[in-house]
N, C-alpha and C positions, 0 to 999 in steps of 0.2 A: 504493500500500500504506500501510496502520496507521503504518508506521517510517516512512517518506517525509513526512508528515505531524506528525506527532512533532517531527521532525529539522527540519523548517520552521517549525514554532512555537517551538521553541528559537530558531533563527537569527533570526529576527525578533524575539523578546524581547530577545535579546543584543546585537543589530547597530543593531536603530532601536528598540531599549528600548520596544516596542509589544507588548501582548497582543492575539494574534488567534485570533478562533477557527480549527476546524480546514476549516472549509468556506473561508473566508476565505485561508487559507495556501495553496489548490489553485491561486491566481489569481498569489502571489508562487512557486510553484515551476514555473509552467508560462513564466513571466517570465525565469526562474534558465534553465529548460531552454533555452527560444528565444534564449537570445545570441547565438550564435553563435561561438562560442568564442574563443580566441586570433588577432589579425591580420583580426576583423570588423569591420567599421565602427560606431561609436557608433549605438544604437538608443535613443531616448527610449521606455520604457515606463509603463505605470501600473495597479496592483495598490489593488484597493479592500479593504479590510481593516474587519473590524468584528471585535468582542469581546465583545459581549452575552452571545453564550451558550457561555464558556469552564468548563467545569468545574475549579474549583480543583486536585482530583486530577491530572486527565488533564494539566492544565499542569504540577504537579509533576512529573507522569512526563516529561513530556517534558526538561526541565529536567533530571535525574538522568540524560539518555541512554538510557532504556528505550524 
């Protein structure tokens, strides 16, 4: 969803001070999903991330929590 997406472009601006687009962020939330959660064993992953085509807006919104 739109908000999933949002919510992951924020956390990536915030956490590794990187803007990504929102195609780009499917690849760090699917990353977030597959952990494994609490008491899993350490997993190396890797999320390729680009920013090209970030609309200044749509990162504001997300940024505000919308």
């Amino acid at each position: 969803p739109e908000a999933d997406l949002l919510a992951g472009m924020a956390r990536v601006a915030r956490e590794a001070r990187l803007v990504a687009e929102p195609s780009a962020v499917v690849s760090v939330l699917a990353a977030i999903a597959g952990s494994g959660g609490a008491g899993a064993p350490p997993v190396r992953r890797v999320a390729i991330l680009s920013g090209g085509n970030v609309d200044h807006l749509l990162l504001a919104r997300a940024l505000a929590g919308a």
